[in-house]
Structure formats: structure tokens, C-alpha cells
N, C-alpha and C positions, 0 to 999 in steps of 0.2 A: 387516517393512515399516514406515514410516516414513510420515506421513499430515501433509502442510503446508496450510494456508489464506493464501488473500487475505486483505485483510481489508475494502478499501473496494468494497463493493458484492457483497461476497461473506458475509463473519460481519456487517458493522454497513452503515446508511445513515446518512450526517452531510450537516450542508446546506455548501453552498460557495458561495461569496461571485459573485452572478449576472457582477461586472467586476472579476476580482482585480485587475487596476491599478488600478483605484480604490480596491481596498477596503486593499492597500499603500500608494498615495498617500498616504491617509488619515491610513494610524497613523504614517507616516515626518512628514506635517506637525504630530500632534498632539504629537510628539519633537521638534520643532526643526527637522527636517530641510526644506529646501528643494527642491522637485520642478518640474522643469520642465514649462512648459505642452505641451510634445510628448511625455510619459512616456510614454501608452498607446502609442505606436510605438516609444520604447525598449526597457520594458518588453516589448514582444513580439520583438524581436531576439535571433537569441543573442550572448555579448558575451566569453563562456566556452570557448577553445578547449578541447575534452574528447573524448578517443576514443570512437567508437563506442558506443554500452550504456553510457556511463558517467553515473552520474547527478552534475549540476550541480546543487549546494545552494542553494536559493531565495536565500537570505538574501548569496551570493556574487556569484548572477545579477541580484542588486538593486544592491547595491554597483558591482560592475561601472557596470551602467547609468549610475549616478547619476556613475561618475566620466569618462565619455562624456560629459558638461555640466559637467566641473571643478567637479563637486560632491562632497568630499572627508568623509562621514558618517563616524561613530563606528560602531564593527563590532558593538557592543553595541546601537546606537540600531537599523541596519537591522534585526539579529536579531531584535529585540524588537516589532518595527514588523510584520514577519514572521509572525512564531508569533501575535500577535494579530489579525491582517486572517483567519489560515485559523484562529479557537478555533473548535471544535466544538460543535455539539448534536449527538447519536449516537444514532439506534433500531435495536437489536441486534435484527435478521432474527430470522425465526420460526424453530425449529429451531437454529439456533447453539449455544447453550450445549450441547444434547446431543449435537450434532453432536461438537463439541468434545471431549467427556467420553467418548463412546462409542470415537471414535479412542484417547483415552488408553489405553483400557482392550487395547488390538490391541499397542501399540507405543509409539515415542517421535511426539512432536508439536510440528510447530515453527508457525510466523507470519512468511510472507513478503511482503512490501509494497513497492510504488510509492511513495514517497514523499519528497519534496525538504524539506519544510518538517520543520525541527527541532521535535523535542517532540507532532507531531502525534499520531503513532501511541501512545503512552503516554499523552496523554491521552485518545486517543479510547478506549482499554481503560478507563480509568477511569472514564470515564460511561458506560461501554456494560455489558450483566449480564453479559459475560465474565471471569473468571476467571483475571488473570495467572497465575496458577502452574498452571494446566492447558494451558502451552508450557512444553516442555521447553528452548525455543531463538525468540527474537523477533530476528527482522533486516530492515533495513527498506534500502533502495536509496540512502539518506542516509549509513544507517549504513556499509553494505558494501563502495560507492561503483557498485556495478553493478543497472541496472534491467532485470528481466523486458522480455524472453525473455534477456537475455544467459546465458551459462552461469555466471557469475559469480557471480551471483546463487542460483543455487541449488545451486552448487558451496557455495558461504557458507555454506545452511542446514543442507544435509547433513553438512558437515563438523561443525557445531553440535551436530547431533543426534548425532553419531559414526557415521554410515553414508555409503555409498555415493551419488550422486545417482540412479544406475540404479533404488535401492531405494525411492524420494520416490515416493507418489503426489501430485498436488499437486492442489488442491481452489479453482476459482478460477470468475471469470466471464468473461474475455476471455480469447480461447483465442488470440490475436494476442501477448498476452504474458504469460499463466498456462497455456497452452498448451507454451512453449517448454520444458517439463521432457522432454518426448518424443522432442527432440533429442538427449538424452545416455539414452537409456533408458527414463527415468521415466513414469510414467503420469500422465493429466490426468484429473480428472471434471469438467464447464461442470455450474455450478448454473442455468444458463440451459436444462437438458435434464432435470436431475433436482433436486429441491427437498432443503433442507437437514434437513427432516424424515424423507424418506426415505433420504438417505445414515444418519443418524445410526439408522435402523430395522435399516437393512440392516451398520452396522457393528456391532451390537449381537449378530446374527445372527450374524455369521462369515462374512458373506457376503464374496468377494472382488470389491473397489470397480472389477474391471476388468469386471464382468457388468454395471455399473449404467447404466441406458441412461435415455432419457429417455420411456418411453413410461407414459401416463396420469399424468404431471407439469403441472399446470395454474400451477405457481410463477413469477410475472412474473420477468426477469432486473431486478437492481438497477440503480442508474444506475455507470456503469464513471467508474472514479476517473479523474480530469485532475491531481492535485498535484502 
């Protein structure tokens, strides 16, 4: 068995920018770059023809925009503008690290993630007390180019880990699209039923993570990542 995590709002909580167009506005004007006065309705269009599941990289989806207004930016200036409007502050959930550790000790373990914005997820492990080398395999929906639920996506991580996806239990908070491992087999646990202290009890045990239910779990669910 093969045991994956979320990671926003599932192992860490980081804060996010209350109006990311603004807060991209920002760093694209503090670079030079010139943003028009209708961005916030730009920016919320998509501008990105992309199949199904397929994740559109932030820093593309801005570009795009910005050339929607004959605004022709440096691909370095938007990236940069980018990765700094979403920098993290990160408090790594209660239970996590052992959660983390305890899985290791069953099998292999990967890190699967939602995420558009370059660079996010590596730096959110670095301020978080998580443990890069306790993932046997980190893939994030930027990287893979497919976002939970698609199967893509966890076809990616499996294949990382060298197993099967049928063989993933995958460890998440949204079961809308940390859920969708179910589709090909796999098993889901919502830490919105059971807390990360108790999986990491119950994986220490030998318990099998498909008994673990959420009853006498008082663990508020995290806020479910938007990046």
C-alpha cells in the first residue's frame, strides 16, 4: 500500500491573498508592468484554451490576460510577480509530521497537490516542520499538468512511487477532488472525518486506513485550497 497527502489544508494551513488580482496587480506594477484598470474581470476569465482536468499555470493565465489589453510583459516579470503575490506564511496542522512518518514506516509516500502557482508547494515545505525527504515522490498539478480528481493526476503519483493507482490510499480534505482516487480503485480518507493525529495512531498500529471512520473526531476541517 502506498499512502499520498494533500497538502493545502490537509498537512499545512498558509494564508492567501484576501483579492489575488490585486495582490498580482501589485507585484506585475511593482516590475514595470502595466495592468489595466478592468484586470479584476480579466483576471477572472479564462483566457487559456486547456482540456478538461488540465491545470493552467498562474503565471500563463496572467500573461494571457495581460495580452488581451496589448500588454506584451516579460515571461520572467509575470512569473516573478506571480510566485510573490501567493509567498506563504505556513502552520503545519497538528499531527502531520507523524502522520507523515508513521505512513513511511507501512510503504512508500508521495505529495499530491492543487496547485497553479510555480514554486508554491517547495516553499510551503520549507517553512512548514515537514520533512522533504519523508516523500518518496512530490507532484503537484503545475508540475503533472493534471488537477485532482482527474486521473492524471494520480496516475503521475503512483507511477512516482512505482505502484499501481488502485494501490494509493490518498489522505486529503476535499473529497470533490482528493476524493477522485476512488474512481480508479484507490482509497480516500477526508481529514474532515478523522484528524491527522489519529490517522498517524492508527497507522503506527497496522491498522488498515480503510476501517478509519470519523467517529469521536472533534478536528475542525482546514480551509480547502483555491491556487
Amino acid at each position: 500500500m502506498a499512502v499520498t497527502f494533500d497538502l493545502f489544508g490537509t498537512l499545512v494551513a498558509v494564508d492567501r491573498p484576501d483579492d489575488p488580482a490585486a495582490a498580482v496587480a501589485t507585484e506585475l506594477r511593482d516590475r514595470g508592468v502595466s495592468v489595466p484598470e478592468d484586470w479584476r474581470d480579466r483576471y477572472a476569465e479564462p483566457h487559456v484554451d486547456a482540456p478538461d482536468g488540465a491545470e493552467v499555470p498562474l503565471p500563463a493565465h496572467v500573461a494571457a490576460a495581460l495580452r488581451t489589453c496589448d500588454v506584451d510583459a516579460p515571461a520572467n516579470a509575470v512569473r516573478r510577480a506571480v510566485v510573490a503575490a501567493f509567498d506563504p506564511a505556513v502552520t503545519t496542522r497538528p499531527g502531520a509530521v507523524d502522520a507523515v512518518r508513521a505512513a513511511g514506516e507501512r510503504g512508500p509516500v508521495g505529495l499530491l497537490s492543487n496547485c497553479s502557482v510555480p514554486e508554491l508547494v517547495s516553499r510551503t515545505l520549507i517553512r512548514s516542520d515537514l520533512d522533504r525527504a519523508a516523500f518518496d515522490a512530490v507532484v503537484t498539478s503545475v508540475g503533472c499538468g493534471w488537477r485532482k480528481p482527474h486521473a492524471g493526476a494520480f496516475e503521475t503519483v503512483a507511477e512516482r512511487l512505482q505502484t499501481d493507482a488502485a494501490e494509493v490510499v490518498h489522505i486529503g480534505d476535499d473529497p470533490a477532488t482528493d476524493g477522485g482516487i476512488e474512481a480508479l480503485g484507490g482509497g480516500f480518507v477526508d481529514v474532515g472525518d478523522v484528524d491527522l493525529e489519529t490517522l498517524a495512531t492508527r497507522l503506527k498500529a497496522g491498522d488498515a486506513l480503510a476501517s478509519v471512520d470519523g467517529e469521536g473526531s472533534d478536528d475542525p476541517r482546514g480551509a480547502r485550497s483555491c491556487w
